[in-house]
C-alpha positions as CSV (number, residue, x, y, z in Angstrom):
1,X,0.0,0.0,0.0
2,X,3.4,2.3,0.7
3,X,4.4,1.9,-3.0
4,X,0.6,3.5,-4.2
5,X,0.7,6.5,-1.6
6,X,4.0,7.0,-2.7
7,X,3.8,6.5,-6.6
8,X,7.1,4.4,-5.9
9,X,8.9,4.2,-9.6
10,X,9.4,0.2,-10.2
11,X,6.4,-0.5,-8.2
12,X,4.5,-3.4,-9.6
13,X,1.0,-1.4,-11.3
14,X,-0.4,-2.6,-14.5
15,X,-3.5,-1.3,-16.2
16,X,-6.1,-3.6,-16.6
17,X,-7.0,-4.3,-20.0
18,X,-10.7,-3.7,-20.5
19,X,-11.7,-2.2,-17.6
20,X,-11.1,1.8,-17.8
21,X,-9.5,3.3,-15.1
22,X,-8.6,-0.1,-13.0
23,X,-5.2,-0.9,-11.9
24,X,-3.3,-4.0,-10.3
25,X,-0.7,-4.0,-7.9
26,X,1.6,-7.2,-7.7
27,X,2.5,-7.5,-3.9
28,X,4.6,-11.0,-3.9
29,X,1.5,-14.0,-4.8
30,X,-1.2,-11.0,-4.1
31,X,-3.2,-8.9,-6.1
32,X,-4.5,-5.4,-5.2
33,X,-7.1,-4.3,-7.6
34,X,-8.3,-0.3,-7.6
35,X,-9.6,1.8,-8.7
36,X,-7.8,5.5,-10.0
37,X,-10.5,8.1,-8.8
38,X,-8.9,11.5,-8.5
39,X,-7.5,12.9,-6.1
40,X,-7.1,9.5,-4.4
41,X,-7.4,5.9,-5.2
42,X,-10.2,3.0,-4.0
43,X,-9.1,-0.2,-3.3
44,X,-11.6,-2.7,-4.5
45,X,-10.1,-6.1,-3.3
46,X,-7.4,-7.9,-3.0
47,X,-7.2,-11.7,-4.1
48,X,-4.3,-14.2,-4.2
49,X,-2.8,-14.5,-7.6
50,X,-4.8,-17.7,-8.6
51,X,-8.3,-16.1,-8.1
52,X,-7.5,-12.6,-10.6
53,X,-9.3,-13.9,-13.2
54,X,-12.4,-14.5,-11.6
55,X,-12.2,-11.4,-9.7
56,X,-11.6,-9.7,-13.0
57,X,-15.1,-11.1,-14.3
58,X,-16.8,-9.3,-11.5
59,X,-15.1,-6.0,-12.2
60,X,-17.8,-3.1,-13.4
């Protein structure tokens, strides 16, 4: 969570394809799934590695 206060270069975000404004952070076998809503973000859930595609499918 230090590395998205922080905007840490090198931290682990990707854009999720599909889904406008949504974002993963990679945190070891974790996932952090959020949501970019200016001036902050909204952390949506976070879901071991093997479940991200299913939690993907329930994304709006």
């Amino acid at each position: 969570m230090h590395a998205l206060a922080d905007e840490r270069p090198g931290a682990e975000i990707k854009a999720l394809a599909g889904h406008r404004g949504w974002y993963r952070l990679r945190v070891g076998d974790w996932r952090v799934l959020y949501l970019s809503d200016p001036p902050g973000i909204v952390i949506d859930r976070i879901v071991n590695r093997r479940d991200l595609e299913r939690a993907l499918a329930t994304l709006p």
